[in-house]
Structures are given as C-alpha cells and as structure tokens.
C-alpha positions as CSV (number, residue, x, y, z in Angstrom):
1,X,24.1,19.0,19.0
2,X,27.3,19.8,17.6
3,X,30.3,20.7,19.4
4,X,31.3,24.1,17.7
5,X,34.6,25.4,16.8
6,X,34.8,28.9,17.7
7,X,36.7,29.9,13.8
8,X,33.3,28.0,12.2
9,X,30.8,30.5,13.7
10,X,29.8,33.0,11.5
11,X,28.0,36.4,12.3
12,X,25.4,37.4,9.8
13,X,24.9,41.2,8.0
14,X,23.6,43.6,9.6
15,X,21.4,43.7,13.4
16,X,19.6,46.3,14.9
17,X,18.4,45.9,18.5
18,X,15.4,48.0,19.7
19,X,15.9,47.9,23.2
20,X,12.8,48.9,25.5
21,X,13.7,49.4,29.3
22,X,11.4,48.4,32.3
23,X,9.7,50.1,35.2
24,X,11.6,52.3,37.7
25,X,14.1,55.1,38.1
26,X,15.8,54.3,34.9
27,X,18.2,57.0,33.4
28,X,19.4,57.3,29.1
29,X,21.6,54.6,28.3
30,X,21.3,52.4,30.9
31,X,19.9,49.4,29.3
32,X,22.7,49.9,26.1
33,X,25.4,50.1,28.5
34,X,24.0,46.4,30.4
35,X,23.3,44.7,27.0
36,X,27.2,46.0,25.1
37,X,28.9,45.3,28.2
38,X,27.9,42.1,28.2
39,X,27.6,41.4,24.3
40,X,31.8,42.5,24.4
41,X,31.9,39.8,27.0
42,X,30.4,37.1,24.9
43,X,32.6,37.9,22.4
44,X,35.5,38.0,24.2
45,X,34.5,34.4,25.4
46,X,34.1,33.3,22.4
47,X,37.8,34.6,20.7
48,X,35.6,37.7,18.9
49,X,37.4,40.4,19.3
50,X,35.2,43.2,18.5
51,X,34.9,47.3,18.1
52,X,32.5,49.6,20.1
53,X,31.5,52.7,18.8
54,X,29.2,55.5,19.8
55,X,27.4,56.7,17.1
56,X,24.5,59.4,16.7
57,X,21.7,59.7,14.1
58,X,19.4,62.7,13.1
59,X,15.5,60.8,14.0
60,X,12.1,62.6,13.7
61,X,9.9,62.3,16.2
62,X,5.9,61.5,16.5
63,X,4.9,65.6,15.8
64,X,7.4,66.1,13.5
65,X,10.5,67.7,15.3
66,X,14.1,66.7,14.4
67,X,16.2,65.0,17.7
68,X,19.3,63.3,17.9
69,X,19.8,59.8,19.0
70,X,23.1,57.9,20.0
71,X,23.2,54.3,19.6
72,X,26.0,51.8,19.8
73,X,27.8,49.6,16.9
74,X,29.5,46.5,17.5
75,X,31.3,45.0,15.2
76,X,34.2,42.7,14.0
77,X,38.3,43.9,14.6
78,X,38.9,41.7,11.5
79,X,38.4,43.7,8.5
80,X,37.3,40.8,6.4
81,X,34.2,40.0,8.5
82,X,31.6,41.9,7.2
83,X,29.2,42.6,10.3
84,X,27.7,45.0,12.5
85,X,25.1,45.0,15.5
86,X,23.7,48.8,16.0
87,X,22.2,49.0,20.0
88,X,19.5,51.3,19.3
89,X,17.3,52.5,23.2
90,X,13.8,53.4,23.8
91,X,13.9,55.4,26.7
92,X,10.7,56.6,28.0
93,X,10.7,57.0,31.7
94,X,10.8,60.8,31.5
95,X,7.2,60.7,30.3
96,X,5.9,58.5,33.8
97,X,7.9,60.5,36.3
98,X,5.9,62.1,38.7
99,X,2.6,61.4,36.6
100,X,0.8,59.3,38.9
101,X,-0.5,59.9,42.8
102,X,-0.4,57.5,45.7
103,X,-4.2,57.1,45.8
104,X,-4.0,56.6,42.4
105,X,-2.1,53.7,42.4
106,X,-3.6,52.6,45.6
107,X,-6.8,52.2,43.2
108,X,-5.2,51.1,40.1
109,X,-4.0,47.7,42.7
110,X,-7.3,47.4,44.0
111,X,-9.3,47.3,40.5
112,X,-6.2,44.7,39.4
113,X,-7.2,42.4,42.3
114,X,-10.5,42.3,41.8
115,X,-9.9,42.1,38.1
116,X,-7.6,38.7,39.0
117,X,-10.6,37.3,41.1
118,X,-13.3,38.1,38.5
119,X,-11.2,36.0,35.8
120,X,-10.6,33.5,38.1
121,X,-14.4,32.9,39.4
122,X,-15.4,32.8,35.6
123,X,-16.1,28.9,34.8
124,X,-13.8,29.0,31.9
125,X,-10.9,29.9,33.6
126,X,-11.1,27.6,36.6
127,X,-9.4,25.2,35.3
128,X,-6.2,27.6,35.4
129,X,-6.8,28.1,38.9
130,X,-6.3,24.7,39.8
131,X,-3.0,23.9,37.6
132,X,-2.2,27.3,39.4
133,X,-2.9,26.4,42.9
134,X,-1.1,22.8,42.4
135,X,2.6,24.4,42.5
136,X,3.2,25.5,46.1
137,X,5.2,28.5,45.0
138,X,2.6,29.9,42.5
139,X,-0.3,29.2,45.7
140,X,1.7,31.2,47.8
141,X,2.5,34.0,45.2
142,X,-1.3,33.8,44.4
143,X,-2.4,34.2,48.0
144,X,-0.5,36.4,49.9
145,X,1.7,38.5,47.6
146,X,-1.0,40.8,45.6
147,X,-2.8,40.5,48.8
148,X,0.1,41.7,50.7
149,X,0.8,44.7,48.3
150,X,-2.7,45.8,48.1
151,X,-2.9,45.9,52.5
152,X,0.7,48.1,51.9
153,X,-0.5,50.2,49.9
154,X,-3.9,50.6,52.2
155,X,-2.1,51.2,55.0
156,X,0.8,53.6,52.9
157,X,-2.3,55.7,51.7
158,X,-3.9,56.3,55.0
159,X,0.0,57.6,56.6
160,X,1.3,59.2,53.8
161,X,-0.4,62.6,54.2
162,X,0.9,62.8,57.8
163,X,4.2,61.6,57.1
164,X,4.5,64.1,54.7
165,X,2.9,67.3,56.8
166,X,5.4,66.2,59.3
167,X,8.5,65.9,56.6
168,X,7.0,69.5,55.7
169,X,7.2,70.9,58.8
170,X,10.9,69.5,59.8
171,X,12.1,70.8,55.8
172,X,11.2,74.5,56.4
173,X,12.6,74.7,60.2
174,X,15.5,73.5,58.8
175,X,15.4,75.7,54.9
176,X,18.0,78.4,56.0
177,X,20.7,75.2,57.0
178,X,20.3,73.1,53.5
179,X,21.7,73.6,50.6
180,X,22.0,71.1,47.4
181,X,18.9,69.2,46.6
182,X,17.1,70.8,49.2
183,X,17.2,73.7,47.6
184,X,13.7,73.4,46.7
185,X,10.2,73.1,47.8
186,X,9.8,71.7,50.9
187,X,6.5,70.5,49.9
188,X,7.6,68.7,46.7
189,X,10.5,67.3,48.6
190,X,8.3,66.0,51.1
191,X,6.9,64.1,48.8
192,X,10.2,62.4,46.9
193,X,11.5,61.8,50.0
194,X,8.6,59.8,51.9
195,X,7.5,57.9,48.9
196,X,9.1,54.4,48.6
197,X,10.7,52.5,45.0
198,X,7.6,50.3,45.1
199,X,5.0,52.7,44.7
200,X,7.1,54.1,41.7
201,X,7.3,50.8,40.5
202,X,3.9,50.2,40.7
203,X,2.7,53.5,39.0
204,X,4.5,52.9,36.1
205,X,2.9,50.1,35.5
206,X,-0.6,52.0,36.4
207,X,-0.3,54.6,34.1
208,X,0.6,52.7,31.2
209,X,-1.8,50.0,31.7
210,X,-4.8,52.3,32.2
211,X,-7.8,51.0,29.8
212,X,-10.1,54.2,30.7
213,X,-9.9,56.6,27.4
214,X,-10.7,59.2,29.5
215,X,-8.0,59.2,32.2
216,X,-5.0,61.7,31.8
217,X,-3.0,59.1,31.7
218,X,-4.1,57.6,28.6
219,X,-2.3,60.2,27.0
220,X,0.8,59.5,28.2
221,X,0.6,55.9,27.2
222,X,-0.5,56.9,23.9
223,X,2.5,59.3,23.8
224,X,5.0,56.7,24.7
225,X,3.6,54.1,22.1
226,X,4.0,56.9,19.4
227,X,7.3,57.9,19.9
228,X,8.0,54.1,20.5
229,X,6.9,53.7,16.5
230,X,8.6,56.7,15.5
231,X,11.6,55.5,16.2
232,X,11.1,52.2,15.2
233,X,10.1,53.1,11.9
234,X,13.2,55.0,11.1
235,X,15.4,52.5,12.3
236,X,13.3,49.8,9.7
237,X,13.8,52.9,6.9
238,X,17.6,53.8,7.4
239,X,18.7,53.7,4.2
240,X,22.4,54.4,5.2
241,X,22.7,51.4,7.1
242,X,20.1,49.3,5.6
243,X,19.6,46.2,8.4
244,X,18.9,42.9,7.3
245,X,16.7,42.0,10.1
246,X,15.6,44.2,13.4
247,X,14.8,42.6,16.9
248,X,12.7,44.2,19.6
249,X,14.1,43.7,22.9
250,X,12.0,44.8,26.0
251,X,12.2,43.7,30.0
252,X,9.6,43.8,31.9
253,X,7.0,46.8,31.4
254,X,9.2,47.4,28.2
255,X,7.9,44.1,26.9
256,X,4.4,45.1,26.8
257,X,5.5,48.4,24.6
258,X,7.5,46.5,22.3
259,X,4.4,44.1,22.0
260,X,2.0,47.4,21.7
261,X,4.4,49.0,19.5
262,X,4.0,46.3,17.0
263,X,0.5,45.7,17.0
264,X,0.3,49.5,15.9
265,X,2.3,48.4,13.2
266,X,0.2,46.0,12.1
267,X,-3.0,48.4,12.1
268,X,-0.7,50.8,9.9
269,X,0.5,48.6,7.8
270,X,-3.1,47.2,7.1
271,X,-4.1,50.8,6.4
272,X,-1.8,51.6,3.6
273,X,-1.8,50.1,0.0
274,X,1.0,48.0,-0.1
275,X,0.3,46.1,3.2
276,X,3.3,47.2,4.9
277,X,6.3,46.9,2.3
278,X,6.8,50.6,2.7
279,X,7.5,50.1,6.1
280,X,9.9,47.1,5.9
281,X,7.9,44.9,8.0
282,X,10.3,42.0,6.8
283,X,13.1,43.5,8.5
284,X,11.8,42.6,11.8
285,X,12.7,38.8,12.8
286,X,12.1,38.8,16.3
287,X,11.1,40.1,19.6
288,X,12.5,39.4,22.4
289,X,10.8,39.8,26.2
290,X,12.2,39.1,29.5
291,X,10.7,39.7,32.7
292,X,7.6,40.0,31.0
293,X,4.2,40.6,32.4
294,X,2.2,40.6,29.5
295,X,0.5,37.5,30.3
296,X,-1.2,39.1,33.8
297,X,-2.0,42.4,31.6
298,X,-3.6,40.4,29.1
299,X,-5.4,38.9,31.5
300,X,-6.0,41.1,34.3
301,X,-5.8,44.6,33.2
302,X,-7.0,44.6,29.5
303,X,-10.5,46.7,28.8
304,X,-13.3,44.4,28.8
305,X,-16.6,44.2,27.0
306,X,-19.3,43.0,28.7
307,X,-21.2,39.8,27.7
308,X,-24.2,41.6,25.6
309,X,-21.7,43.8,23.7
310,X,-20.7,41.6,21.5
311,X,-20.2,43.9,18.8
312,X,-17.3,46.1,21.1
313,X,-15.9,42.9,22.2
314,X,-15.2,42.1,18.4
315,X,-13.6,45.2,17.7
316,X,-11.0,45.4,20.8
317,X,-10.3,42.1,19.6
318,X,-9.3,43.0,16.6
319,X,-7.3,46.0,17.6
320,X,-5.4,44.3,19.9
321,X,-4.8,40.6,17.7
322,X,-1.5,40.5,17.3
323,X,0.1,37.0,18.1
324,X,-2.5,36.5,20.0
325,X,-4.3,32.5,20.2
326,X,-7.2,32.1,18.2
327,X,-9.2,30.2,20.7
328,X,-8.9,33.4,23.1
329,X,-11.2,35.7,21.0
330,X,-14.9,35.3,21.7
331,X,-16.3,34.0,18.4
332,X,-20.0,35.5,17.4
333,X,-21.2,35.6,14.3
334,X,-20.4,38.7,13.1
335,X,-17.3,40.6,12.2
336,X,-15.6,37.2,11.4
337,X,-12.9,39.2,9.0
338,X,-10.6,41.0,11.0
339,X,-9.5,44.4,8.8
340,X,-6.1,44.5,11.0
341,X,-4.1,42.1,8.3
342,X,-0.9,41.3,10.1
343,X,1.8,40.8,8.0
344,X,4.4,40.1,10.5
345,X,3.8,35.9,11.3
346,X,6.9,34.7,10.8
347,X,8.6,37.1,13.7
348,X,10.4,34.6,16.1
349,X,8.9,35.3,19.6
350,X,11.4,34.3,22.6
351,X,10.2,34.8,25.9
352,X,12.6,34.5,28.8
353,X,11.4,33.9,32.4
354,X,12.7,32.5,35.9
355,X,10.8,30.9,38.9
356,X,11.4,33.4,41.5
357,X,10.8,36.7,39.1
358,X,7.5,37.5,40.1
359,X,6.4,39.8,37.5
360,X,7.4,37.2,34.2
361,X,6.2,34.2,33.9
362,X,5.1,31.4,30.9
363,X,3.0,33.4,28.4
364,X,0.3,31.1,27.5
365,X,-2.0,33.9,25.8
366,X,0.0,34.5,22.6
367,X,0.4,32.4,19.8
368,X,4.0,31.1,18.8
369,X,6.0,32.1,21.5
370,X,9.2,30.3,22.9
371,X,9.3,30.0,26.3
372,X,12.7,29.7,27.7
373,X,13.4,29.6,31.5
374,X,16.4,31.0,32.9
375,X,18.6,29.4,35.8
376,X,21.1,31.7,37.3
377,X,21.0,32.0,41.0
378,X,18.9,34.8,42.8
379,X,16.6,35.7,44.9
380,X,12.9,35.9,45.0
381,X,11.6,39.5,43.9
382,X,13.6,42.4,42.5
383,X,17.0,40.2,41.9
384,X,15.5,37.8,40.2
385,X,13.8,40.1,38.3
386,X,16.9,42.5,36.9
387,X,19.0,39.0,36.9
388,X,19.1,38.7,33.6
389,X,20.4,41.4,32.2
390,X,23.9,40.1,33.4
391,X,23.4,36.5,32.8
392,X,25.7,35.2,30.0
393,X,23.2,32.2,29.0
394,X,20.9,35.2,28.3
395,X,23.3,36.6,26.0
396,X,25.1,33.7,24.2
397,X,21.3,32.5,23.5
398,X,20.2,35.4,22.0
399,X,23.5,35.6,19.7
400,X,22.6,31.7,18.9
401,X,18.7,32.5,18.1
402,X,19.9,35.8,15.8
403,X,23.4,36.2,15.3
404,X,25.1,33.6,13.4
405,X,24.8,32.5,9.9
406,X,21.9,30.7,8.8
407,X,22.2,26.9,9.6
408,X,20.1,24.4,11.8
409,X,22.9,24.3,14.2
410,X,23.9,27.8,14.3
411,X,27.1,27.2,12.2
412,X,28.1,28.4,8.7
413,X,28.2,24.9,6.5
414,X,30.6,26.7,3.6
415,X,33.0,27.2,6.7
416,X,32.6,23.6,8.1
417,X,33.3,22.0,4.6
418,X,36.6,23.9,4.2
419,X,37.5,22.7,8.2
420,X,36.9,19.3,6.9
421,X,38.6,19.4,4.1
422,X,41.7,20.9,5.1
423,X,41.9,19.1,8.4
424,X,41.4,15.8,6.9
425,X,40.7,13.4,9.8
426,X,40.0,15.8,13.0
427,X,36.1,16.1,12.2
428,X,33.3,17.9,14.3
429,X,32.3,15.9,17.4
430,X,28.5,14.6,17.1
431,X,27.7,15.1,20.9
C-alpha cells in the first residue's frame, strides 16, 4: 500500500449519491444531514476544505406531478479543483406510517419463521445450517432471537386490545385537562401511545416485504419502488449537472429498495430499443448497502413457486435476476433465455456489515458483491445497527472506492510524477 500524501489525492468530476433511509420513525433529511456531516469531517481530516450548499431541483414524480427536491452539494473551496458531490435522499417513510396493524405484523413474523425453518429443513440448504450453527453467536441469534420476537409479539397481540381500552378510558376522563398532542382522538392516541418502536420497526419491513399481489400493502411497496425510480431516473438524466457516475446508497430496509429499484431498471431498460442508453445506465458505478437484510429476504421472505410449477418459478426468476448467482436459479429446460437483459454488470457492489448488527450480515446470494466488515465498538442490536452512519472508516472507504481519481491505489499518477520530480529525493513510502 502506499502511504499517501494528502496534496496527491485527487477528487474525480462529478458524484451523485442516491441515498435510501431504513426502517423506523425517520423524518426528511435525516440521512443527508448524517452522511454531509460526516463527509465535511472526512474532509476536514484530510486538509479538504470544502463548500456545503443547499440546493433544490424541479423533479417529476411516478403520475406525472411536478415537486421540489433539496439536495446537498459538496464541493472544493479551491477554485481550481473542478468537483462536486450532489447528496440526493429517498425518503419514503410517509408511505408506511400507520399502514400496518399489530396482528398483522404478528402474522407477517410468524409466516417468516416458518419460512426460515422450511429453507432450512430442505436438503440443499443444510449444509448452511451447520456452517451456521458452528459460530456460537450465529446459534444463539438463530435460536432464541426470532424465537424470542415471535413469543413478544404473541404475547403483545393478546394485551394490546386491553391496554388500549384501558389508555382509552383514562384519555377521555382526562380530555377536558390536555391540551397539545392530546388534542385528538383518544382512540387513535391510544394506539400511538401503547405501541412500542419494535413493532414499527418490524411493520416496515412487513409491508414492504409482502409477496401476496393481493394484499393492500402491495400497493404501497409498489408505490415506493416507483417513486424510488422516478427520482432516480431524473437524477441519471439531469442534463444541467450531468454526473459522471451515480451511487445508490441504502441502510438497512433502504438496501433492499435500492436493490429493487434497480432490478426495475433493468426490466425497463430491456424493454426499450436502445437497451438502456436513454436512460444512462452507465452513469451508475455502484451501490452501496449497509445494514443490509437482503440476504434473509432473499431467502426467507421472497414468493415461492412450488416444485411442479416450474414454469412460474422461471419467470420470478427472471424478474427478480439482478446480480443474483447463477447456481441459485432452478435450471429446467425451458425458458433458458432470460428477456430481462441487464446491462448494468460492471456496477461495483459494496456491502458493509458488523458482527453484532443483527439485521446485516455477509450476502452470499448475489453475485459480485464486496463484503466489507466493519469494527467500531457497539453493542449488540439497534447500536450496532445505526453504528455506521457515524463511523469514519465507513466514510473514508467509500471516498477511497468512489471518490478519487482513477488509479489502483486511489492516487492521481500525473500528480505523483510532478511530487517526484520537484522533490527530487523525498519519494512515496512503499509500506
């Protein structure tokens, strides 16, 4: 590796980030204000001064109507440094809130455990198992902690309605002495109050991972993934800024819809003419996930075929292809050409994860991905889970995957020959 010095790094043209938040009570701009904070940070550490601006654009959404987003530019304090890095959000917990009922996701958690059993008792996958049940933490996890949430949530579901009747009751004695947020109906209250972060948590996750075409909430997914390439699409087509390359960031839940998002790409693009050039599919570079579940949705929660449909199986697996290993799909002998012609294989896939985050993990379903584990200090669950939003590895790894000038060590080689030449014996380390 070679030991870098900080005037020979380089930024490169022009960035734009999608970001994609995760589950829970997220509000606008969250997620841009974690990821600039902590992009001026890395900067700042690195002798980069840089400018922050808020900026706003006019976007067109999935039905047509005109909205205006803000987004945040970051770029260079010297004038000669020709850069930018635009911080563009997804938000979409709006569409989740409130969409989802305690018994609902009480059954959503019970048809996910005995999804996770069924793939486990199949013969094929008990080789997993056992890999699985080798690593103490992972036997534990496996054993107790889904088991654990589904008993909650049993035992949540058969309180809740008498917890609530009795919040109820106490919120209308007491209407004519409240004022504020209480200001409202006691019944509705009742409920917001009482519930607990987890089962919102959870019901996120429910709604959007809901494989029954039928369900209400297949609508909302479908809404979300929508908007998600709406906005996507315009930020690939912005002629005004014109990015050289556009990375997909999503944590957690918001990994799965940046995955989603750009397997609906791919079926567009294969649908037009051109294959996609129209939609500047080589502007995209990279997608990053953190905290990512997709692995356990891929495997637990995706629709099924069963064994005499082969025909169905084939066409799920084609609609849902991208990046995804060959030696997954069930071969038969029909339907051997898949029409979804993905033209987006040289993306660079980078998929961060830590030991005690239980909701990411190693994906091992999808082709070409870089696993990278994180090692900043937390705690098992939740901490570990929103831990790396303010990790600086997790930043100054992304800058060196994306950010800097084409080189195999991250370093611009025009700058390095002048720094030779004009310092004479002091030379770049070799480490």
């Amino acid at each position: 590796m070679i030991q870098e010095h900080i005037n020979l790094r380089s930024l490169k043209g022009r960035t734009a980030f999608f970001l994609i938040h995760g589950v829970g009570e997220q509000n606008p701009f969250e997620t841009v204000d974690y990821s600039v904070q902590n992009f001026i940070k890395y900067f700042e550490q690195q002798n980069m001064p840089v400018i922050a601006e808020h900026l706003v654009a006019k976007r067109r959404r999935a039905n047509g109507s005109i909205w205006t987003e803000s987004f945040v530019r970051l770029s260079s304090k010297d004038s000669e440094q020709d850069w930018l890095i635009d911080l563009h959000e997804y938000y979409w917990a709006n569409q989740t809130s409130h969409q989802i009922s305690v018994p609902e996701v009480l059954q959503w958690t019970e048809q996910t455990l005995e999804g996770t059993i069924k793939f486990y008792s199949l013969e094929e996958n008990k080789s997993q198992l056992d890999e699985l049940l080798q690593v103490s933490d992972e036997k534990h996890l496996f054993k107790f902690r889904l088991r654990w949430l589904t008993i909650f949530l049993r035992l949540f579901n058969f309180v809740f309605p008498v917890l609530r009747l009795l919040l109820w009751l106490i919120l209308s004695l007491l209407n004519p002495f409240m004022s504020g947020r209480f200001l409202q109906s006691a019944w509705k209250l009742s409920q917001s109050l009482i519930t607990p972060q987890l089962v919102n948590l959870v019901g996120d996750v429910a709604i959007y991972t809901t494989t029954d075409v039928k369900s209400p909430h297949e609508k909302v997914r479908d809404q979300m993934l929508c908007e998600s390439l709406a906005l996507l699409k315009a930020i690939l087509r912005d002629k005004e800024v014109n990015y050289d390359q556009v990375i997909l960031i999503g944590h957690s839940l918001g990994s799965c819809i940046a995955y989603d998002t750009l397997n609906r790409l791919c079926i567009e693009a294969s649908l037009l003419k051109d294959k996609g050039k129209s939609l500047c599919l080589d502007k995209i570079t990279g997608l990053i996930s953190f905290g990512s579940p997709l692995d356990k949705i891929a495997f637990f929660c995706k629709e099924q075929a069963q064994k005499h449909q082969y025909i169905r199986a084939s066409i799920l697996e084609h609609l849902n292809s991208f990046c995804v290993k060959p030696q997954s799909a069930k071969t038969t002998p029909y339907f051997t050409i898949n029409p979804v012609d993905c033209k987006l294989e040289k993306i660079q896939w980078v998929n961060y994860f830590h030991q005690k985050d239980p909701i990411s993990g190693h994906l091992d379903y999808y082709d070409n991905v870089d696993n990278f584990p994180m090692k900043y200090d937390a705690r098992w669950g939740i901490e570990a889970h929103m831990g790396y939003w303010t990790d600086p590895n997790f930043y100054e790894d992304i800058a060196r995957r994306f950010l800097y000038a084409s080189n195999e060590h991250s370093v611009n080689q025009e700058l390095v020959n002048k720094f030779d030449s004009s310092k004479g014996s002091e030379q770049l380390i070799d480490a």
